[in-house]
C-alpha positions as CSV (number, residue, x, y, z in Angstrom):
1,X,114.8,68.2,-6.3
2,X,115.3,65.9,-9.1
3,X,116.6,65.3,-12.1
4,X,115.4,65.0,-15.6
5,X,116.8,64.6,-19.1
6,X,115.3,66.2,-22.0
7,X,115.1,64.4,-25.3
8,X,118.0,66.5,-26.6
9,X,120.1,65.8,-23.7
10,X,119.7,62.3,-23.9
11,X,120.5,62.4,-27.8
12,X,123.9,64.5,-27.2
13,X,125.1,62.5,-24.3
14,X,124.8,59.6,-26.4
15,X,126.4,61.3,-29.4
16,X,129.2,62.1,-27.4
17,X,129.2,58.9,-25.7
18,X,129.7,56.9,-28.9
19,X,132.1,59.1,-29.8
20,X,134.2,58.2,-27.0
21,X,133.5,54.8,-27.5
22,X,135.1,54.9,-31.2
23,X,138.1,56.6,-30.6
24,X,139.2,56.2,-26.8
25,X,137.5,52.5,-25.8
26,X,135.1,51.1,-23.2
27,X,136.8,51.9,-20.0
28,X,137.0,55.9,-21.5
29,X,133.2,55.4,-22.4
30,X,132.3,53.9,-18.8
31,X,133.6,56.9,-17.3
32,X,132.6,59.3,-18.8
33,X,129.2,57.7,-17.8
34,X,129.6,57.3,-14.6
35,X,130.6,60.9,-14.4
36,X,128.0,62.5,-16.5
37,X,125.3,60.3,-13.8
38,X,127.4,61.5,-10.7
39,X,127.2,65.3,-11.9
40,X,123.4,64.4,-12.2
41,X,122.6,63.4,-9.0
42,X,125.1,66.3,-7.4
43,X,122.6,69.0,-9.0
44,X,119.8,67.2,-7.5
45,X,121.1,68.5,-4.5
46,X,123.2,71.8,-5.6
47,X,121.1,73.2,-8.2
48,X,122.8,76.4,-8.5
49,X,126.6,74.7,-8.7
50,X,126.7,75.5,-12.4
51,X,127.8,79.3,-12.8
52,X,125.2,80.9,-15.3
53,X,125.9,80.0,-18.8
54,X,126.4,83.4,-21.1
55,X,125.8,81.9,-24.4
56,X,122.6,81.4,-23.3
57,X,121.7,84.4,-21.0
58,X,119.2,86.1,-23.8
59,X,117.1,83.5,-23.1
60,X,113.8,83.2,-21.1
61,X,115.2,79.9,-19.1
62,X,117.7,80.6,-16.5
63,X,120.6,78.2,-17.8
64,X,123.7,77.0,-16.4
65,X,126.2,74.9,-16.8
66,X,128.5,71.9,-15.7
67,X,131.8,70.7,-16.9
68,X,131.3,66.8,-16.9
69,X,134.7,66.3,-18.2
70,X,137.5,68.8,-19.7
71,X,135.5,68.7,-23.5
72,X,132.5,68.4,-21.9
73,X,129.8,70.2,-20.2
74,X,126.1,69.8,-19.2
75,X,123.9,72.5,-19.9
76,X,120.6,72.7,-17.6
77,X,117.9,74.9,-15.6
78,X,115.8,74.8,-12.8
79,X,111.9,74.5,-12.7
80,X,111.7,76.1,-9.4
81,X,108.1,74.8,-9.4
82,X,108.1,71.7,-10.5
83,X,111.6,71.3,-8.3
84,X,113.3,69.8,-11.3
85,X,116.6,70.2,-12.4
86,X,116.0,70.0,-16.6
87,X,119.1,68.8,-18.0
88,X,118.8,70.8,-21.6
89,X,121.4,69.5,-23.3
90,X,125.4,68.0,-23.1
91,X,128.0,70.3,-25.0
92,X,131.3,69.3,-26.8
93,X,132.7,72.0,-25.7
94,X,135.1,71.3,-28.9
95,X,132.8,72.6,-31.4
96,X,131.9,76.2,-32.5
97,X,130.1,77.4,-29.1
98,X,127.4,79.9,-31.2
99,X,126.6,76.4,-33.0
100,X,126.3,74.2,-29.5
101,X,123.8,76.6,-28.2
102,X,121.7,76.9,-31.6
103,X,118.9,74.4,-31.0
104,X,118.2,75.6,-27.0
């Protein structure tokens, strides 16, 4: 399998990333990177290492999700089919969680 970001995903992972950026610094920003990629590439390989995520279980797609850090997590599914893993969207998992899943 392989990976994918949607639109959205890309848009909140940069959100967050320039948020980091702001208020913690490069080195905070670079890591978080690195560690958002790494999480990436390990769901190539371990689709189904994200337990089932429950604000989203009404939904058609089957989605999951991965902490990439402790205020952060990165919400996905898998296209079976298509043997992608469709990374949805990144969560601050700071916020209101009924708002965070809104737009999936």
């Amino acid at each position: 399998m392989r990976s994918v970001w949607s639109e959205r995903a890309k848009k909140s992972l940069h959100i967050v990333e320039d948020y980091i950026l702001r208020e913690f610094g490069e080195k905070k920003r670079t890591e978080f990177m690195a560690e958002a990629e790494k999480v990436a590439i390990q769901l190539e390989s371990f689709p189904t290492m994200g337990k089932e995520e429950p604000l989203l279980a009404h939904r058609k797609k089957h989605y999951r999700s991965y902490m990439i850090t402790r205020k952060s997590k990165m919400i996905y599914h898998v296209d079976e089919i298509r043997e992608l893993v469709v990374i949805s969207d990144v969560w601050d998992i700071r916020k209101a969680p009924k708002t965070a899943a809104k737009g999936l």
